[in-house]
N, C-alpha and C positions, 0 to 999 in steps of 0.2 A: 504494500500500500504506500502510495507516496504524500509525504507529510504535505497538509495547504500549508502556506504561505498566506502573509498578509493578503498580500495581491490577489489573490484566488476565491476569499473567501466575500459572499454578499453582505450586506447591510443588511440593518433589520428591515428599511424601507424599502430596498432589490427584492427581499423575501416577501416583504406584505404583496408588493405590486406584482410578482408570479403569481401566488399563490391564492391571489384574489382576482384574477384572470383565468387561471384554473377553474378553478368554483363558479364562476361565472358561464365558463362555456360549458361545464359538464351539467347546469342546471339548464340553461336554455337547449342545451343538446337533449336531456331528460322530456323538455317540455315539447319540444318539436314530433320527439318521438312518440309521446302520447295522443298528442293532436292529430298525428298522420295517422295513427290509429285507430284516433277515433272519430276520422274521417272515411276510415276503412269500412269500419259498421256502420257507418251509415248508408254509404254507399252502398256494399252486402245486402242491408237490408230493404230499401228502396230496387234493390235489381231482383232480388227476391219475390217481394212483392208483386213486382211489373210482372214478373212470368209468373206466379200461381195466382193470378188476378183475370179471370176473362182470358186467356192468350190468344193475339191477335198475331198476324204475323211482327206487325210495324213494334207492337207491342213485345213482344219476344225479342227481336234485335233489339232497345232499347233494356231490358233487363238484359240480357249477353253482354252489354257492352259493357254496362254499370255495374256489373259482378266482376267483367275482368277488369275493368280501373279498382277497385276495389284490392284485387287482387295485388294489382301492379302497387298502390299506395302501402298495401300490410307489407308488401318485399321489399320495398324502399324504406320505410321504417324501421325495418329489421336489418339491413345494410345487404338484404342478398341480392340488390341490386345498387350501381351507383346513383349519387343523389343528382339533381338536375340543377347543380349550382357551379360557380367555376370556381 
């Protein structure tokens, strides 16, 4: 192990200002993830709906589709797919 040095080592105010950047994005990352999920059921459940509702044709492609965005939103919330940001 090599000994720090003055030089090397943070300030208490280097540490506050990490470590409250940390916590900040793993809370807003928390919260994004719940949202897109519970964007997820919503969508599930209106695509649900639309196809054991009456099923029309027009009405059938409209629940297909809203059950696969649905889909695609739970996979992107769960990271098995990449997010749509740069």
């Amino acid at each position: 192990m090599v000994p720090q040095t003055d030089e090397a080592r943070l300030t208490e105010a280097e540490v506050y200002a990490v470590v409250h950047a940390a916590v900040k994005d793993a809370l807003l990352d928390a919260l994004g993830t719940a949202l897109l999920l519970g964007f997820s059921l919503a969508f599930l459940w209106v695509g649900t709906s639309a196809l054991l509702t009456e099923p029309s044709t027009a009405q059938a492609g409209v629940g297909i589709a809203t059950v696969a965005l649905s889909v695609v939103l739970a996979a992107m919330a769960l990271d098995y797919l990449p997010k749509i940001r740069g």
